[in-house]
C-alpha positions as CSV (number, residue, x, y, z in Angstrom):
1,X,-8.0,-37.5,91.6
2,X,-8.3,-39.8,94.8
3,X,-8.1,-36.4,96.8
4,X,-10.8,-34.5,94.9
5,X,-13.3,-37.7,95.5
6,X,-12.7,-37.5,98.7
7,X,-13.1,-33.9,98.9
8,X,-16.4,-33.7,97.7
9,X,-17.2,-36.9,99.6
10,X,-16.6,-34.6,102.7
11,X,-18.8,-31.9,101.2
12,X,-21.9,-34.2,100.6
13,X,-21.3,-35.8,104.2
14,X,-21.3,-32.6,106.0
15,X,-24.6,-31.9,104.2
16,X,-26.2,-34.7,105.3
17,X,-25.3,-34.3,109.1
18,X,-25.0,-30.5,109.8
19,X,-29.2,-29.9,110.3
20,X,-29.6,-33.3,112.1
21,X,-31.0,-32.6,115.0
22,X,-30.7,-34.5,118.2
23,X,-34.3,-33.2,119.6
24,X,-37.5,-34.0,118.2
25,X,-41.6,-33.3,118.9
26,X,-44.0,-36.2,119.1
27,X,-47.6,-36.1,119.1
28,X,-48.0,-36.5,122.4
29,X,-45.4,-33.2,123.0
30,X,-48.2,-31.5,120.4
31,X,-50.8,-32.4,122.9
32,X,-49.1,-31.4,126.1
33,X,-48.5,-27.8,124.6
34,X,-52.3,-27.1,124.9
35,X,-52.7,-29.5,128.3
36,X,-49.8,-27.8,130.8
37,X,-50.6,-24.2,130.2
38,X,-54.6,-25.5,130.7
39,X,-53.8,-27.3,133.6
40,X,-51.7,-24.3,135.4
41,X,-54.2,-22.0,134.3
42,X,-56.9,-23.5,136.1
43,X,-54.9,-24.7,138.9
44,X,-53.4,-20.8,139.4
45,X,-57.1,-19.7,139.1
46,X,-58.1,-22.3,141.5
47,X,-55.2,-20.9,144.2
48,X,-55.4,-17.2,143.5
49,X,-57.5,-15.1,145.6
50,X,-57.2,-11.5,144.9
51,X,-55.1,-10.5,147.7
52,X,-55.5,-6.8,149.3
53,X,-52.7,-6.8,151.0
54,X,-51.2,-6.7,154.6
55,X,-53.2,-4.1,157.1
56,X,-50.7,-2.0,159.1
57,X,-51.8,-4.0,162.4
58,X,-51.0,-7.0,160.8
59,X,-47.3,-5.4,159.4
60,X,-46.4,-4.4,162.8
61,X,-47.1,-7.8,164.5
62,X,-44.9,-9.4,161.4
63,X,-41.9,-6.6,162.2
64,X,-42.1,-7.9,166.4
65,X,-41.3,-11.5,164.9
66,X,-37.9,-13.2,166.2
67,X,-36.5,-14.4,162.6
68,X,-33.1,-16.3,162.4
69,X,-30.0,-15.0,162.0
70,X,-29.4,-16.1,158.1
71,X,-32.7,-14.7,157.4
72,X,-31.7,-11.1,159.1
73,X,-29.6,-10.9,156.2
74,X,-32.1,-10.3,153.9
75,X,-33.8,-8.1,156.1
76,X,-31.1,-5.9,157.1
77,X,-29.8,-5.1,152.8
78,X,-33.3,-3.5,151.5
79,X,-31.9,-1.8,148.3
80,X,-34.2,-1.0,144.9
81,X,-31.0,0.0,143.3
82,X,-29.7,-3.8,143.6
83,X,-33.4,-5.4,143.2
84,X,-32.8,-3.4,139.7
85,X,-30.0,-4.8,139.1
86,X,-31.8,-8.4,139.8
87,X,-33.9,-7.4,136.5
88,X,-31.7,-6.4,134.5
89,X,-29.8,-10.1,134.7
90,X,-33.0,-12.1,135.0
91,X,-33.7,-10.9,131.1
92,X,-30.6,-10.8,130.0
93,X,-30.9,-14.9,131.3
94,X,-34.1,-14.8,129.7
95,X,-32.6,-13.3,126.1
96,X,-29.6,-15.3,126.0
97,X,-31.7,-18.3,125.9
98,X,-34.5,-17.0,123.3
99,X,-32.0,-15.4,121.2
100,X,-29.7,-18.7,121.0
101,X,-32.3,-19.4,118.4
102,X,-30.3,-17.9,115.8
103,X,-27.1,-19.7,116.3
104,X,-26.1,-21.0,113.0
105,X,-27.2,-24.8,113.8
106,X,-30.2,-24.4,115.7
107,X,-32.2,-21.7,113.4
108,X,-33.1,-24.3,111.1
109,X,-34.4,-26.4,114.1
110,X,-36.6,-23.2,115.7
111,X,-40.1,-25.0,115.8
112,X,-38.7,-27.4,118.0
113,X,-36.1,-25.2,119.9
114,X,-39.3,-22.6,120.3
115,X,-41.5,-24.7,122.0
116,X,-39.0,-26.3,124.5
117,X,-38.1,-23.0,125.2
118,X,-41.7,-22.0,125.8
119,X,-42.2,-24.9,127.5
120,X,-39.7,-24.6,130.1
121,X,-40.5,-20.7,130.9
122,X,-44.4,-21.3,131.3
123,X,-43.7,-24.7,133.6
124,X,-41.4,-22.6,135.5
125,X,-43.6,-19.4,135.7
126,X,-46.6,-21.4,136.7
127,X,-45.1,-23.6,139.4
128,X,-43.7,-20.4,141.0
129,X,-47.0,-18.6,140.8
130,X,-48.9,-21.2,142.1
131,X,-46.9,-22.1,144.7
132,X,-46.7,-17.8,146.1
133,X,-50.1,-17.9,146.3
134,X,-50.2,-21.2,148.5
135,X,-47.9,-19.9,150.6
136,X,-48.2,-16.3,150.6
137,X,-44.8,-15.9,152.6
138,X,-44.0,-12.5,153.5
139,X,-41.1,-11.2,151.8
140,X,-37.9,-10.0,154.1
141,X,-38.6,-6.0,153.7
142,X,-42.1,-6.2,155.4
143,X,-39.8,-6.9,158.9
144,X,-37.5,-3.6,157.7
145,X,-37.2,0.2,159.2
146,X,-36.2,0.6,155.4
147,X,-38.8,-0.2,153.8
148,X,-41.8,2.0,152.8
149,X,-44.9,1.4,154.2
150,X,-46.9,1.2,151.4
151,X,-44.5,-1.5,149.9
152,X,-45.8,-3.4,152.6
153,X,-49.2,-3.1,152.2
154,X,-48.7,-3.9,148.4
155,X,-50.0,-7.6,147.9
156,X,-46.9,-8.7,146.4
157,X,-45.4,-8.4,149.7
158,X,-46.4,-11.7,150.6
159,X,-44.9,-13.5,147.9
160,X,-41.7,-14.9,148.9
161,X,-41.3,-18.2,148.5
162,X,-40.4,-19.1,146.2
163,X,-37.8,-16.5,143.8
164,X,-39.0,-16.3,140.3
165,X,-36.0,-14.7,139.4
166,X,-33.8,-17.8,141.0
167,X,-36.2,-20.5,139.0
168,X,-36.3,-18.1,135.9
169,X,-33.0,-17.6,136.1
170,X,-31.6,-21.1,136.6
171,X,-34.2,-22.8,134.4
172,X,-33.3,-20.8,131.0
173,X,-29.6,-20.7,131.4
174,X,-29.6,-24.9,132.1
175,X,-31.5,-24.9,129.3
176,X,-29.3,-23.0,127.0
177,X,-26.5,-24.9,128.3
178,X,-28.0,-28.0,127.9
179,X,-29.3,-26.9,124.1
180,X,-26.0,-25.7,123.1
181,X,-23.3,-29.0,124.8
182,X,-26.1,-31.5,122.4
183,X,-25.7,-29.1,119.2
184,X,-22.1,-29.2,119.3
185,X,-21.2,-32.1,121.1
186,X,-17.4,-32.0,120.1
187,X,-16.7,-28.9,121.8
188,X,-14.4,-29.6,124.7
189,X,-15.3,-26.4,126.5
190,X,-19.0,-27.9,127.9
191,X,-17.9,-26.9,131.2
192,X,-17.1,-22.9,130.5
193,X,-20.6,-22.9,128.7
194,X,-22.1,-24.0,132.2
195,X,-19.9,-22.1,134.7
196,X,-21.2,-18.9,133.1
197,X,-24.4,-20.0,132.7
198,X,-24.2,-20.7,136.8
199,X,-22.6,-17.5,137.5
200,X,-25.6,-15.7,135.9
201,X,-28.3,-17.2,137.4
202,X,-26.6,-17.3,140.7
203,X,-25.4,-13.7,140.4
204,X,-29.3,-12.8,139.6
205,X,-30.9,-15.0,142.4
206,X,-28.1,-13.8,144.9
207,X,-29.0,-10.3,144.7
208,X,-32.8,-10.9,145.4
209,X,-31.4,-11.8,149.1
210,X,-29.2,-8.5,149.4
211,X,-32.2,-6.8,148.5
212,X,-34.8,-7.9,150.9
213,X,-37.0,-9.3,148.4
214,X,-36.3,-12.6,149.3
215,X,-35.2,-15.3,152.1
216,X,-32.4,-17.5,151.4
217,X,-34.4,-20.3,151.7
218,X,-36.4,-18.8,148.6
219,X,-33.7,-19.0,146.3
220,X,-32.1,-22.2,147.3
221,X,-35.5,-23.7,146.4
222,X,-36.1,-21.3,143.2
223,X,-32.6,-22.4,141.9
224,X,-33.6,-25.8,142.2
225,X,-36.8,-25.7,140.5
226,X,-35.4,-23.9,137.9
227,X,-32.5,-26.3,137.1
228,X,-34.4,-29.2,137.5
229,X,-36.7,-27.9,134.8
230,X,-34.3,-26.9,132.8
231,X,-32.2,-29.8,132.1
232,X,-35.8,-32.0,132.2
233,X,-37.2,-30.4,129.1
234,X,-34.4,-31.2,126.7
235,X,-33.9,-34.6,128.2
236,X,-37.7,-35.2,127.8
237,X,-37.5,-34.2,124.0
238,X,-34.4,-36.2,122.9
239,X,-34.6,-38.3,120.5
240,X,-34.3,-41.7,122.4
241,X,-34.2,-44.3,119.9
242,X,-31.3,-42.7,117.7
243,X,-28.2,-40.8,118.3
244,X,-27.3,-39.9,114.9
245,X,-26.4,-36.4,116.1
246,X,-24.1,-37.3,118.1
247,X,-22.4,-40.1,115.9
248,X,-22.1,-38.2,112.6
249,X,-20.4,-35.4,114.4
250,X,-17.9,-37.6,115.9
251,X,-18.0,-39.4,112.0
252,X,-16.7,-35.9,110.8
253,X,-14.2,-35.9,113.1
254,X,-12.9,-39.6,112.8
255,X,-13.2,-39.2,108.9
256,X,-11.3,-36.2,108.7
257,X,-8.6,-38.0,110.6
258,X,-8.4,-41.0,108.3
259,X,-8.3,-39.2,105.4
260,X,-5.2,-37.2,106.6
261,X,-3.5,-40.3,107.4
């Protein structure tokens, strides 16, 4: 009889704890979902000046330029085949994180997951736009015999710095790491979750350089943009004052031990 109490004791405790969730919205989140995308709006607006491109006089100055020797790199590997392949990981980055959605803990928490996730691909998408059309860097296949000249003379030529796909890359695979070690905090394998989430985003951002679409420099500063924002927006939206989450897992686990004692 003991034994059955305790059984369904278990049942009603698991009940209570398995939707908890350890991130939360405030009002002031509510507000800042209608402020940042204003605010990079008009700042990309501001910035953006509708670009017509390189002239073939200015193209052939660029190609006399001494670079340095790392950045040759990029210069000397202009593939589409490989910038392809870039894509094709950049959304699979991209889906992995939307689709973790559905995971069996977090679907009952989508409002919130949702908008974080929004959040942290519009931050990173309009920091990197903004800041390509400061800049205007030319990318590495403008200074290569490989290239086709009309590539050059497209206007996306001069955005270089820095790599969308590196931040894009980097900030939705933190994320989903960062999401998925706070839903299942007693998992021991937190680090496997973040190696491959690394290994992606790298892999993605990597190719970008062996395809002449981008410097080195360009991704090293992509990739940090995009982890930076993606471990900030789950930190920002934890809830602070409790860790109940955290605790009642652990609870479950500590219970289940003292009741096979």
């Amino acid at each position: 009889m003991k034994k059955l109490y305790l059984f369904f004791i278990i049942i009603i405790f698991n009940q209570f704890t398995a939707f908890s969730s350890p991130y939360e919205l405030s009002d002031f989140d509510n507000k800042m979902y209608y402020t940042i995308p204003t605010v990079l709006g008009l700042t990309y607006k501001l910035f953006y000046q509708n670009p017509q491109g390189l002239s073939v006089s200015e193209i052939e100055n660029l190609m006399k330029k001494e670079l340095l020797s790392i950045n040759k790199l990029s210069v000397n590997n202009y593939n589409n085949d490989i910038a392809l392949l870039s894509d094709i990981l950049l959304t699979m980055s991209l889906s992995i994180a939307a689709f973790q959605v559905f995971d069996g803990k977090i679907i009952s928490d989508w409002p919130t997951y949702g908008a974080m996730f929004l959040e942290t691909t519009s931050i990173t998408l309009g920091t990197t736009l903004i800041t390509k059309n400061i800049v205007r860097e030319p990318r590495p296949y403008i200074y290569s015999e490989k290239a086709p000249l009309e590539l050059k003379k497209d206007p996306d030529a001069s955005q270089s710095f820095f790599s969308g796909h590196a931040a894009l890359s980097f900030a939705s695979m933190m994320f989903f790491a960062e999401i998925y070690s706070s839903y299942y905090p007693e998992n021991s394998n937190h680090y496997l979750i973040y190696l491959g989430s690394i290994a992606l985003a790298s892999t993605s951002s990597i190719l970008r350089i062996f395809s002449a679409r981008h410097f080195p420099i360009d991704v090293l500063v992509g990739a940090v943009v995009g982890i930076t924002i993606g471990k900030l927006i789950p930190y920002i939206h934890e809830k602070k004052n409790e860790q109940n989450f955290i605790i009642n897992n652990k609870s479950q686990k500590i219970f289940s031990i003292n009741l096979n004692l």
